[in-house]
Phi, psi and omega in degrees: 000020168339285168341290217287342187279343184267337180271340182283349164284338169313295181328299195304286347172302176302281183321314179319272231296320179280356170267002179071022143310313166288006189334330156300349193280338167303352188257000174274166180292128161309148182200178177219163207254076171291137167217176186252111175239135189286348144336331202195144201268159150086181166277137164270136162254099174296107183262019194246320167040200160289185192264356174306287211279040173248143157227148142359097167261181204271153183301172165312112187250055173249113187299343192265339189232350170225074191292329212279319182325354202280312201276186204211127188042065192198111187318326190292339195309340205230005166276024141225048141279139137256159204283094169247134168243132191242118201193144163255087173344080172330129163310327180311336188270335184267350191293162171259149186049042168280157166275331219236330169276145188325139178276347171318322202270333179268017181263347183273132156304302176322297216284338177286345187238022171303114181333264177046269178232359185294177180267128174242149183267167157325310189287325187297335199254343194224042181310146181070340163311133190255126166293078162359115147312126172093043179242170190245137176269027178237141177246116175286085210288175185251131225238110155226139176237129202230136185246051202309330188270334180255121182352124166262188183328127181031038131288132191245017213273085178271025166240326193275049153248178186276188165317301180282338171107002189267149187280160201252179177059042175324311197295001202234346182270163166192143190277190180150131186224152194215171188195141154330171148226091179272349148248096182302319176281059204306315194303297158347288184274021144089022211260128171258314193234157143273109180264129189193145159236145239188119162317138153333052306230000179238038139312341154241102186285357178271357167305329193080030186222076211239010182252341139095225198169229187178152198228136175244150178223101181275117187245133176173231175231138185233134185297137179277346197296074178314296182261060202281117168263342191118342206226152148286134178235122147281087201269013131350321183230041161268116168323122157273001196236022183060051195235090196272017162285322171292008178231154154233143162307116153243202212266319191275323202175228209253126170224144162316131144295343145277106222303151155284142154289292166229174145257099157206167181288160157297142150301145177041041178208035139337312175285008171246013198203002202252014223254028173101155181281353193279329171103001191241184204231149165292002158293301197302337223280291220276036171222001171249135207319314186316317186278302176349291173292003160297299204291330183277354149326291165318290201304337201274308221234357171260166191279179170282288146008347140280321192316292190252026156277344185277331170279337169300000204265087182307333189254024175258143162303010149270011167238008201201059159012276193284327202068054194234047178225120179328105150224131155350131182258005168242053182282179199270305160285027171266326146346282203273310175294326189080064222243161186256171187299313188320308191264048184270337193262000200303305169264022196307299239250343121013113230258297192266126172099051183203062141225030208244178188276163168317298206287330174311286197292349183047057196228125185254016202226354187272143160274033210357132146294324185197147193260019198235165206249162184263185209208124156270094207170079178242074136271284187136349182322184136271007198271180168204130200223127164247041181262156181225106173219081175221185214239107172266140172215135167242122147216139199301150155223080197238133166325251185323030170206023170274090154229174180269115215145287227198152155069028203029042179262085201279354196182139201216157209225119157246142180221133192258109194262106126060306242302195203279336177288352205079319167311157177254094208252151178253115197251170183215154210231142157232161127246118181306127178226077192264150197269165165300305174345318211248034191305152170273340175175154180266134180244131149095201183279354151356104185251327191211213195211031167282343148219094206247102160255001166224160179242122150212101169302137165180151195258161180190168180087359192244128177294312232225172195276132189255128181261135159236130186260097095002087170312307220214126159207078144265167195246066195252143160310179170310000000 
């Protein structure tokens, strides 16, 4: 049972990690997990890990759906990102009678039986599958959550919005997270296909997104230039001592003028180095010319009255410039607002400030996300690669195209679930099966699939706020 003893350490391995036992793990290499799942002939590689071995991704260089991707050093580069966010549900939100979840949320029944954010077992997605004792019988899914009106991370874009500050043309924006591959040689290890299973993603009709959209997947090489400039930014080989020979100026901020050596922070200088791929703090943010002229933009083409629900706002670009800023998913305002389990996770994935200390964040409720300085550069290396050669797959995420059947939907899972409200919600599981093969299109000189170092996802095409839940994200054989 070799297969089955390896997935069961994964399981373990995951729950740890979300009680915040492993907390070294975070000081690791991205990697990916092979197993044997008794589910599915043949090998798996498991490419989901944990939301740790994900970053931010670089646009897209596919010209037909990102022509801005062409460009360098230009604020239009990052003008149709929108706000995704990638999460793992703290088990704390499901304990019952916990001290530490908001109590608004454990007194709600609903909201614990929210598709969503519920707790989901094994058995919904796996009937009959048997659970080892002294195992936990839930799987802890991988969470993307897409916000097409609101900016994601350096976006800059103050003419194409509404009254409100929300961005307009949603279908034209898009989100997108990227990762390592340390097994390259999908040909090799015999990998045929991309495998994955995903809740029904239209179960909740007040989002408003029932015209759905489409999730892409670039498997190659993908550019580390998140803010491309040309230069890797590190924060790390950022200056403690206000010595601006050690940077270069771009379009975004501040990047080291120097090669990085190792990634770690200074001692006793975090709050100077914590600071975002842009390289500046938000003081720094709102006197340097890019932002400035955003905000002043804003102020030009918005009501006042939006103006100034924005500054009571921590997370509008007027207390956040850049919009890059680290927050906690148990914060004290998200309390005081009554904020849902999702959108607690909004800034989780957020770059400055999320290495920092209690006594730093002056939070007595903050977390770190990663003790490590971020890095463009998600391998973790020292190279920095502006190459874009990978294998594009498109799939609709659409009412009318969840059938088993079409749309590489090879299988489907029903379930009558339980929830914490008493009700009997009926979920439905799909599985996705794409052959490698069976690309929708090649971006660059890419011939085969003999050296595949990177993944990158992303959603675009979507009005309204979409949850895509992840059971399953595999690389599987025959």
């Amino acid at each position: 049972m070799p297969g089955l003893m390896k997935r069961n350490v994964r399981k373990i391995l995951l729950v740890l990690w979300l009680c915040g036992l492993l907390s070294s793990c975070s000081d690791s290499t991205p990697g990916n997990t092979i197993i044997d799942d008794p589910d599915t002939p043949g090998m798996n590689i498991d490419v989901l890990n944990s939301p740790y071995f994900w970053s931010l991704a670089s646009v897209p260089a596919d010209p037909a759906l990102f022509p801005e991707a062409s460009l360098k050093n230009d604020v239009a580069y990052g003008k149709n990102r929108a706000l995704l966010a990638w999460y793992t549900i703290d088990p704390v939100f499901a304990q019952v009678n916990s001290t530490v979840t908001p109590g608004y949320i454990n007194n709600d029944m609903d909201a614990l039986s929210y598709p969503y954010a519920r707790e989901v077992a094994v058995a919904e997605v796996f009937p009959g599958r048997e659970v080892p004792y002294g195992e936990p019988a839930v799987i802890p899914t991988f969470n993307l959550s897409f916000y097409p009106r609101e900016r994601g991370p350096y976006n800059l874009d103050g003419s194409r919005i509404d009254q409100e500050g929300r961005l307009l043309d949603p279908e034209r924006r898009w989100g997108g997270i990227m990762r390592w591959i340390d097994k390259t040689n999908l040909e090799a290890l015999g990998v045929k296909y991309i495998q994955f299973w995903i809740l029904d993603p239209f179960m909740d009709t007040e989002l408003g997104n029932q015209d759905g959209g489409f999730l892409y997947f670039n498997l190659g090489d993908v550019s580390d230039d998140i803010l491309k400039d040309g230069f890797k930014s590190f924060e790390s080989g950022l200056p403690i001592n206000g010595d601006t020979t050690c940077v270069t100026q771009t379009i975004w901020g501040n990047v080291p003028a120097l090669p990085p050596l190792v990634y770690s922070f200074v001692s006793g200088a975090i709050l100077l180095q914590d600071v975002g791929f842009d390289g500046l703090s938000d003081e720094e943010e709102y006197n340097y010319p890019t932002y400035a002229n955003y905000l002043n933009e804003l102020r030009a083409v918005l009501p006042q009255s939006t103006v100034m629900e924005m500054m009571n706002n921590p997370f509008s670009p007027f207390n956040d410039p850049a919009g890059d800023n680290y927050v906690y998913y148990l914060n004290n305002y998200y309390d005081a607002k009554r904020f849902t389990i999702n959108s607690r996770y909004k800034y989780y994935n957020n770059s400055q400030g999320n290495s920092l200390s209690q006594s730093d964040a002056g939070d007595s409720q903050y977390q770190p996300c990663r003790s490590v300085p971020d890095v463009e550069s998600h391998n973790r290396d020292f190279s920095f690669n502006e190459d874009e050669r990978f294998f594009q797959y498109r799939v609709a995420i659409r009412p009318d195209s969840m059938r088993v059947g079409i749309n590489y939907i090879t299988d489907l899972q029903e379930s009558n679930v339980r929830t914490r409200n008493g009700e009997i919600q009926h979920a439905v599981w799909y599985q996705f099966t794409i052959p490698l093969t069976d690309y929708q299109k090649k971006i660059g000189s890419i011939r085969d699939f003999s050296n595949i170092r990177s993944l990158r996802i992303f959603m675009t095409g979507f009005s309204g706020v979409t949850h895509l839940r992840f059971a399953t994200l595999d690389f599987v054989s025959e």
